[in-house]
N, C-alpha and C positions, 0 to 999 in steps of 0.2 A: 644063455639069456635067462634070465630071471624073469619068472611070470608073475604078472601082477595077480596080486593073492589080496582075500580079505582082509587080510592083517591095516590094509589103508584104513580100512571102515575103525578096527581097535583103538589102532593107533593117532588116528587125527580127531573121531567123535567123543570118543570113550561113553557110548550109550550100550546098555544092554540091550541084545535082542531081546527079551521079554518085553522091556519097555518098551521098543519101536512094535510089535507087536501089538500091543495094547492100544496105543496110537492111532494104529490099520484099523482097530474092531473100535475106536469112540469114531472114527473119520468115517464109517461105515454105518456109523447109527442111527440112522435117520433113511437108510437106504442109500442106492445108488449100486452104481455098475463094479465100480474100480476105484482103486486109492491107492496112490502111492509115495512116499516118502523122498525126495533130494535134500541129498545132504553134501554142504562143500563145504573145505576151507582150502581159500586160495591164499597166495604170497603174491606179492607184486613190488617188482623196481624200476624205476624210473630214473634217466639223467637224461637231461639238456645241457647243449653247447653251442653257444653262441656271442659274437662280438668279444671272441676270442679267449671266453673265460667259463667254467662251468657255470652255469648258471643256475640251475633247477637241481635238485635231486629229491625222490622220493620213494619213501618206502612202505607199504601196508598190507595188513593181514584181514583179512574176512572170513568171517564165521557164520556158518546158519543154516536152516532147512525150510526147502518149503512143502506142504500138501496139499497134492490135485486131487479131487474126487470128479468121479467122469457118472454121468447120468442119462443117457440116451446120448442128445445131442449137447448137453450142457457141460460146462464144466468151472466147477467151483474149485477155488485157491485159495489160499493162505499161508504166514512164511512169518518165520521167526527170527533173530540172532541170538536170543535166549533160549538157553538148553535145560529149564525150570522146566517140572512136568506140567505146572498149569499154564504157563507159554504154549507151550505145544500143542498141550490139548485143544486153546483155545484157537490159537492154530485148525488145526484139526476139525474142529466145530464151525469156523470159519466156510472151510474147504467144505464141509458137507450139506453146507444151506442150501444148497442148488436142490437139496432130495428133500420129498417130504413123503416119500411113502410108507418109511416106518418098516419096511417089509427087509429086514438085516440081512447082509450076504455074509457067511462068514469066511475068513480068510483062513490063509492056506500059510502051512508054516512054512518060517524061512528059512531056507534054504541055498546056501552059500553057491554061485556060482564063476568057475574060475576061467580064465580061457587062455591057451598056448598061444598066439601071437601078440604082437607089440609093433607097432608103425612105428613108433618113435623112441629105441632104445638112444640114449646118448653116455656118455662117459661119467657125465656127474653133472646132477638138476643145475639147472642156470640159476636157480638161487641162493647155493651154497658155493658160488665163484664169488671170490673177493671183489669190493668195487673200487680195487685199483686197479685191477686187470678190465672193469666193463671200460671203465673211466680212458684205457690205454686205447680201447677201440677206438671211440669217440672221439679222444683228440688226433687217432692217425688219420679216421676219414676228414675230419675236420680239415688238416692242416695239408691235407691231399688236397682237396678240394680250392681249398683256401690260398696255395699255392702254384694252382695250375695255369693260371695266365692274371695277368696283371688286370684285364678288363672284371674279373670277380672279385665282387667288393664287398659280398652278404654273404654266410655260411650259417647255415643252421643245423646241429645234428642231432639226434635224437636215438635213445639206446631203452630199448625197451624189454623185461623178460616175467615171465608168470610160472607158476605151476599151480594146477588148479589138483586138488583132491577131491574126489567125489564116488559119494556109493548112494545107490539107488536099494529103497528095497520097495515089494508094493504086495497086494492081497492076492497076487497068483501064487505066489511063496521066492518069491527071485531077489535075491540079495546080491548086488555082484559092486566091484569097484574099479576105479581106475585113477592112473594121476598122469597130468598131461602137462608137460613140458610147456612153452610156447617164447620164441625169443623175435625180437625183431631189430634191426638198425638201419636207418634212413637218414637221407641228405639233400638237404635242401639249399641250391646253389643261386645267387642273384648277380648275372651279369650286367655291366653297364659300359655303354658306347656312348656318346654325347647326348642327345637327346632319351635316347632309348636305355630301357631298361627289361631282361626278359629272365626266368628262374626257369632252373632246370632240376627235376626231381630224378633219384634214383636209391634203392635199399636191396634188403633183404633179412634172409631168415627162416622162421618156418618151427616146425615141434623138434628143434636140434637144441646141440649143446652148444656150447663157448666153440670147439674145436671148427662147426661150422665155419667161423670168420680166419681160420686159417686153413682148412683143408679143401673149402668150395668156393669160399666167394671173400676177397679180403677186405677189408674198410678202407684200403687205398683204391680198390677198384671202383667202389661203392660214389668215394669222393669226386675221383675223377669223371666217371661216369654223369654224375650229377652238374656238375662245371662243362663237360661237351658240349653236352644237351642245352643247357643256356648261353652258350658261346654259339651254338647252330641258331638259337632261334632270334639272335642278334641279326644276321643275315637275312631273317628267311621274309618272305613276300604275304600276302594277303592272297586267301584261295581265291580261282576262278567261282563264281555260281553258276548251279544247271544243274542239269543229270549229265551222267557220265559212267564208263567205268571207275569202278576203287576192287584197289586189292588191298585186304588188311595185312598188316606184317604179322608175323608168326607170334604167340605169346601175349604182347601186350595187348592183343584184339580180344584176346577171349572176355575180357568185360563186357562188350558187346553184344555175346552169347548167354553171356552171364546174366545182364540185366534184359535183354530183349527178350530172351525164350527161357532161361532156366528160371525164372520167377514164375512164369504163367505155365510151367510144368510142377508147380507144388502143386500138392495135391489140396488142400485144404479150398485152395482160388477154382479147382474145377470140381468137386464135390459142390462150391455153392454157386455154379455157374458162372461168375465174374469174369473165368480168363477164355479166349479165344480159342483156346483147345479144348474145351471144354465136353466138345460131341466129336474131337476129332479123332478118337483113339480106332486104330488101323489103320487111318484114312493119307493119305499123301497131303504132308504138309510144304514138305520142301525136296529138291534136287536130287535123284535118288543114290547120287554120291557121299550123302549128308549122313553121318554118323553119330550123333550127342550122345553122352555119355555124363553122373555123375558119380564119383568114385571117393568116397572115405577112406580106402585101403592105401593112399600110395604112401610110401614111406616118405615120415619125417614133412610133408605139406602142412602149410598150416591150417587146411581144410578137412583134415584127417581126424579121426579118431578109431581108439579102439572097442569100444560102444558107444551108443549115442546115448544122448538126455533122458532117455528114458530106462536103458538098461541092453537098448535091441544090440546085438552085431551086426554092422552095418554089413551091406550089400554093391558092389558096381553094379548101377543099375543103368540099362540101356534104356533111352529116354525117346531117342529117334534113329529107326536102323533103314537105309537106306532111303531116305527120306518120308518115312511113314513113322508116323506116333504110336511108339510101344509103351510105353513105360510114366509114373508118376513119380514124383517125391513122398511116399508117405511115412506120416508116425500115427502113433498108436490109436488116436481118435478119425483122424481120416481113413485109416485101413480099416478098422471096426465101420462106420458107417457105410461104405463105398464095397465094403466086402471083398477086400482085398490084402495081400499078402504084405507083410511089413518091410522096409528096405532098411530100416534103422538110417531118418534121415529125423527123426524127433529131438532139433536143439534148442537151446534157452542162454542166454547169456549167464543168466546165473540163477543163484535160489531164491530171490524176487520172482522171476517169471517162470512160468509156466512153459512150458515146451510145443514147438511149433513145425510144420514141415519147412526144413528148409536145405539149401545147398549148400557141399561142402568141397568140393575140387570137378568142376563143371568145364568142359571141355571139346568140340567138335574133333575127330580123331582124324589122324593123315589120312591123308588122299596119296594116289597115285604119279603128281607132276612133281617136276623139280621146280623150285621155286626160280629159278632161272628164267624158265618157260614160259609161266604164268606173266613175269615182269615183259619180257621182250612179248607177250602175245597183245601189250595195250599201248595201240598208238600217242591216245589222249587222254590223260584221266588223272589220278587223283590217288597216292599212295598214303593209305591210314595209320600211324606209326606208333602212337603212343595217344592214348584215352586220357580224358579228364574228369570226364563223369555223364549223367546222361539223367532224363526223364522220360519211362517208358507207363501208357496207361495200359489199363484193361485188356485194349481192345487191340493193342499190340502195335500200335503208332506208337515212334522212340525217336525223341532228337538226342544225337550227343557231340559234346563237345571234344574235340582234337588237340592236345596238346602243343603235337607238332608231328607234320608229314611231309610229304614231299610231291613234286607237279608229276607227274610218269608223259613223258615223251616219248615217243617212237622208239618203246622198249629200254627205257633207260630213267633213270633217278636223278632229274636237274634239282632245280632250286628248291632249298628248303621252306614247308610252308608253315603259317600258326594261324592260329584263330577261325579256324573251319568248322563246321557242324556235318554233322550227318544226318540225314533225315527219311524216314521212311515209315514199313510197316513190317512187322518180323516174318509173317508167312508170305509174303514178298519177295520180301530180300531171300529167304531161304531158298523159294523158289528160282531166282535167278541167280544163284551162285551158281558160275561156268566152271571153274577150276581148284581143284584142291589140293596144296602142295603136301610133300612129302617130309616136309619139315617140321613135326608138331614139336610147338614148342610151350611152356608154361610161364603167366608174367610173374611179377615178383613177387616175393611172400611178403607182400607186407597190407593185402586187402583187408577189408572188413565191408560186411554186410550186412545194409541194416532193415529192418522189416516189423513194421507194429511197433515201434520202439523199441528194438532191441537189436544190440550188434554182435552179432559174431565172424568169427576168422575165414576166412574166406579165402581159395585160389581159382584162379580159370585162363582157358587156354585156348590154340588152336594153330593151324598151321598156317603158310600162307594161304591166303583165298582172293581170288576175284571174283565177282561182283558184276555180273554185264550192264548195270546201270540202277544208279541211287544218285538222288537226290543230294548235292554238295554244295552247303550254303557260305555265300563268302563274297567275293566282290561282283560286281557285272560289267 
């Protein structure tokens, strides 16, 4: 395996280290703590298909850096796509307004740093495959889709891939680099029955190559999958309301965790008091079967990396073990305040912004039952099957909206349902989780997370779980 080496910073900046050096001491001149340098250049492609013709394609390149200077609790920015030394500087001078003490820190030289693993080796970058081979995926989910019953009358598909280059350098002397794969394909299916009309989604992907769509997951599976899912929700019923038991299904629940608990576990929201956990670290938050966990490492997610936005190597960090709060999200300004150890969770969508704690494959870990058990242990209640999105505050009140589930009878999975909410509070519900299956499973790679304006890639997970009683909004 091939390690990624500095040769990216050469080959894609072509900037002297003397010069980004020099950069670090004007970004520094004025004072302040810390400065440091992102530098990207990403590729991106794009194709749409839809009404049975390609419709869309696109293709573009980005270039640019930006610089952070960190000052106690401040922090000043500035960002260029001009690689002119007075761009940068002025750049730079930007970044260091936040400081006025005058009192120079000087930087430390840089220093190249390499590292032995790779989450996401693939066969050859998704942007050097031809776009008559993306274009062949596309029309097979398409016509997958498009073809599975006569009642689907809408097919939308969408083929998406990136590689992002980026080296970080900053005033401690840390030069290091990386280039990240990122591919994705999705389908969006629209059934219709006489009056009714309901869409069913389904994709995937992740930091893989092309081989991904024939060796794990195929664009015919992709299609079909997507055409079920709206041909079930043609049948399915309007929820019961009440509280009730809900068991979430394995995978596509981890949103749930994702937005409910793994936001108000960055660290930045409880350094400034805002999130609900804020005094809870040791403290029992939830069920003490309850396991959270978020993980950069796993290979090829599209929540992964090989370092993060800032340069750190990321860490699996245990967030809640046993149901007690161990653990935060942090990057480099939250760890410095908060005195605390870094996990390399410091991301940025790109070199516009500034880098932020946040999550990247966020997941409640198996439990002990079989998902059999869990199902036949709830007489009445209410089976969560696929998320659509959700608003969760502060203070840990979260509605979210239900794609499509199912009623659970007397240990069993009747009629299909749509249009449910879910409603509660996160230390709650965690609290009342009875059962945790033995199935963890992860949903599909096709997330994104967005926070302060900025979105990045995002996966999360979970096994099955029951729920001894939440809130399910829906008919009466």
């Amino acid at each position: 395996m091939k390690k990624p080496s500095s040769l990216l910073f050469e080959d894609h900046f072509n900037i002297p280290l003397d010069y980004l050096q020099k950069i670090l001491n004007i970004s520094l001149s004025r004072g302040g703590d810390f400065s440091e340098i992102f530098l990207e250049y990403k590729l991106y492609n794009f194709i749409n298909m839809e009404e049975d013709i390609i419709k869309e394609t696109a293709e573009s390149i980005s270039l640019g850096l930006g610089i952070r200077v960190l000052s106690g609790e401040k922090t000043g920015y500035g960002y260029t796509n001009n690689f002119s030394f007075e761009k940068i500087k002025k750049a730079a001078l930007t970044a260091s307004s936040i400081s006025s003490s005058h009192e120079r820190k000087k930087t430390s030289l840089l220093n190249s740093v390499q590292f032995s693993h790779n989450f996401y080796p693939v066969l050859k970058s998704p942007h050097k495959e031809s776009m008559e081979k993306k274009i062949s995926l596309v029309k097979k989910a398409y016509l997958s889709a498009r073809n599975f019953d006569p009642k689907i009358k809408k097919v939308k598909v969408s083929f998406l891939d990136q590689t992002q280059h980026l080296t970080i350098v900053n005033s401690e002397g840390l030069l290091i680099s990386d280039a990240r794969p990122l591919v994705r394909l999705d389908c969006l299916a629209v059934a219709e029955k006489e009056e009714k009309r309901e869409a069913g989604f389904s994709g995937g992907g992740g930091r893989v190559g092309i081989e991904y769509f024939s060796n794990t997951l195929t664009p015919e599976e992709i299609g079909q999958d997507a055409a079920k899912e709206a041909l079930n929700l043609l049948e399915a019923v309007l929820p019961p309301a009440g509280e009730m038991p809900v068991v979430l299904a394995p995978g596509h629940s981890g949103v749930l965790v994702h937005e409910a608990v793994g936001h108000l576990l960055e660290a930045d929201f409880n350094r400034k008091k805002t999130s609900i956990f804020w005094n809870k670290m040791g403290k029992k938050v939830a069920n003490c079967q309850v396991f959270i966990f978020d993980d950069p490492t796993i290979p090829h997610f599209r929540g992964s990396y090989n370092i993060d936005d800032e340069g750190t190597i990321p860490k699996k960090t245990l967030l809640i073990k046993k149901g007690k709060m161990t653990g935060l999200l942090q990057d480099r300004l939250s760890a410095k305040l908060m005195n605390k150890p870094l996990t390399g969770h410091g991301r940025r969508q790109d070199y516009t912004c500034m880098p932020i704690p946040r999550m990247s494959n966020t997941y409640i870990d198996r439990g002990e039952y079989a998902p059999e058990e869990i199902i036949k242990s709830v007489k009445k209640g209410f089976y969560a099957h696929k998320f659509q999105g959700g608003q969760v505050e502060d203070s840990g009140k979260f509605t979210f909206s239900i794609s499509s589930g199912y009623l659970l009878e007397n240990g069993r999975l009747t009629a299909p349902v749509k249009q449910a909410t879910l409603i509660g509070t996160n230390i709650n519900i965690l609290n009342n989780i009875k059962m945790i299956g033995s199935d963890l499973k992860f949903g599909p790679q096709t997330g994104t997370c967005g926070k302060e304006g900025q979105q990045v890639p995002v996966t999360d997970g979970c096994p099955t779980i029951k729920i001894a009683k939440m809130t399910v909004g829906g008919q009466k």
